[in-house]
C-alpha positions as CSV (number, residue, x, y, z in Angstrom):
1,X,-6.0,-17.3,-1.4
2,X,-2.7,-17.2,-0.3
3,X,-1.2,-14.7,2.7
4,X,2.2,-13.5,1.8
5,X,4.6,-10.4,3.1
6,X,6.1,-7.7,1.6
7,X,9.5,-7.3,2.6
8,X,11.5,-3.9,2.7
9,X,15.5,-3.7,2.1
10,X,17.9,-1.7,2.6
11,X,20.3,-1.9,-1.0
12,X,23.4,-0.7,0.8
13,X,22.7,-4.2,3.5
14,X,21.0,-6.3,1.3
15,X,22.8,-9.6,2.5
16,X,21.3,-9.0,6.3
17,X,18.3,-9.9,4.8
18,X,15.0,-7.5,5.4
19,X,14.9,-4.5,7.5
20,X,11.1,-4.5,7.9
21,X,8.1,-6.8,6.9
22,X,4.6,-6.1,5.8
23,X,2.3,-9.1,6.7
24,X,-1.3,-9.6,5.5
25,X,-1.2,-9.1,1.5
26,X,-2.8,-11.6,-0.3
27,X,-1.1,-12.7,-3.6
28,X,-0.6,-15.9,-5.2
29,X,0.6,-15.0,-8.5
30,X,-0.2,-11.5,-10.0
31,X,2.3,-8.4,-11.0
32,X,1.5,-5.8,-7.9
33,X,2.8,-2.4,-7.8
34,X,3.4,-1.0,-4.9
35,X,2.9,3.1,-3.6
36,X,5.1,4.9,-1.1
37,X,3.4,8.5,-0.4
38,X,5.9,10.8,-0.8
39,X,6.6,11.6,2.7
40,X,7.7,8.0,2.9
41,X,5.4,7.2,5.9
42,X,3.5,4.7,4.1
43,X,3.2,2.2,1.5
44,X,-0.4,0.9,0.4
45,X,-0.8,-2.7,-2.0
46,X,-3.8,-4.2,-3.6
47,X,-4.0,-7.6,-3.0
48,X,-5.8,-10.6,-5.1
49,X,-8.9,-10.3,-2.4
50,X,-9.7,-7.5,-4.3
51,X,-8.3,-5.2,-0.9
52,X,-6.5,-2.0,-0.5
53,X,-3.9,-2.3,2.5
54,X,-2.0,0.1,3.7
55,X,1.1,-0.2,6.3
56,X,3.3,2.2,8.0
57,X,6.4,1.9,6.6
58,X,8.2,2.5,9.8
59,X,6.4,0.0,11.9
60,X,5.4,-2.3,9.7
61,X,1.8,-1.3,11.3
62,X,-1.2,-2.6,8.9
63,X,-3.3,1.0,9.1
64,X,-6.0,0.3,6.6
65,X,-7.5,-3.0,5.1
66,X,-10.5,-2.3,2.6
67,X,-12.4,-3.7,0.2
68,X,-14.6,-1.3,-2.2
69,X,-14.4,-2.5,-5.6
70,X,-14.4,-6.3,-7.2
71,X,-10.6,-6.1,-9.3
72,X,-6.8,-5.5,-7.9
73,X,-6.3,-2.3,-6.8
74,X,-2.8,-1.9,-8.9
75,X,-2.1,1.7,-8.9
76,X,-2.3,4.3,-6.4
77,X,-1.5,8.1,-6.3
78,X,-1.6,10.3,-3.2
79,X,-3.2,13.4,-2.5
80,X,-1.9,16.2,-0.5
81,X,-4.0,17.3,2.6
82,X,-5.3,20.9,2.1
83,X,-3.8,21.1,5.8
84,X,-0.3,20.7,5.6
85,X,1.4,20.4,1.8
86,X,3.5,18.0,3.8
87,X,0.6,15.6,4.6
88,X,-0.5,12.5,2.4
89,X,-2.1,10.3,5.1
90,X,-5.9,9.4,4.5
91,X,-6.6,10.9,0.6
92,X,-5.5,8.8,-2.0
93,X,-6.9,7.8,-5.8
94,X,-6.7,4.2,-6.1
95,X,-7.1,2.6,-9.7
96,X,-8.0,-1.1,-11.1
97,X,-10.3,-2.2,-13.7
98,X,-13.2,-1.3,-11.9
99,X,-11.9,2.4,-12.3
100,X,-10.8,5.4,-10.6
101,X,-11.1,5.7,-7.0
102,X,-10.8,8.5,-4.4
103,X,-10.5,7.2,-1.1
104,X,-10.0,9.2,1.7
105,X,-9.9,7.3,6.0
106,X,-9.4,8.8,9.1
């Protein structure tokens, strides 16, 4: 497997290179989308180890790293806490070829 980063630009400063990192994905090869919740706090990746990982976008923090199904997580869609309607952090539906997810962490 190969550990690779997910880098984060800034279009209007592109030529300073990346404003923040995201270390730990594994990927060698394969066509991985991304998902930003829509508060922008964080952004979550499958990775060819078959992981979810999920980072704080601000940080660069990794917050979650978890295995629970045998295919690439490749989509992700986030659920609103029944708290605050502002609130995406720990619900989420993850999808790969394994299925439909919900995933919910602390």
């Amino acid at each position: 497997m190969f550990t690779s980063q997910i880098k984060l630009y800034d279009q209007r400063m592109v030529q300073r290179g990346a404003v923040q990192s995201y270390e730990g994905n594994v990927n060698s090869h394969t066509k991985i989308q991304l998902g930003v919740d829509p508060s922008e706090n964080f952004v979550a990746s499958g990775g060819e180890d078959s992981k979810l990982r999920l980072w704080s976008i601000k940080s660069g923090e990794l917050l979650l790293e978890e295995k629970f199904m045998t295919s690439i997580p490749s989509v992700v869609c986030w659920q609103k806490s029944e708290d605050d309607e502002h609130s995406y952090w720990g619900k989420a539906w993850l999808g790969s070829r394994d299925g439909l997810f919900h995933m919910r962490w602390p």
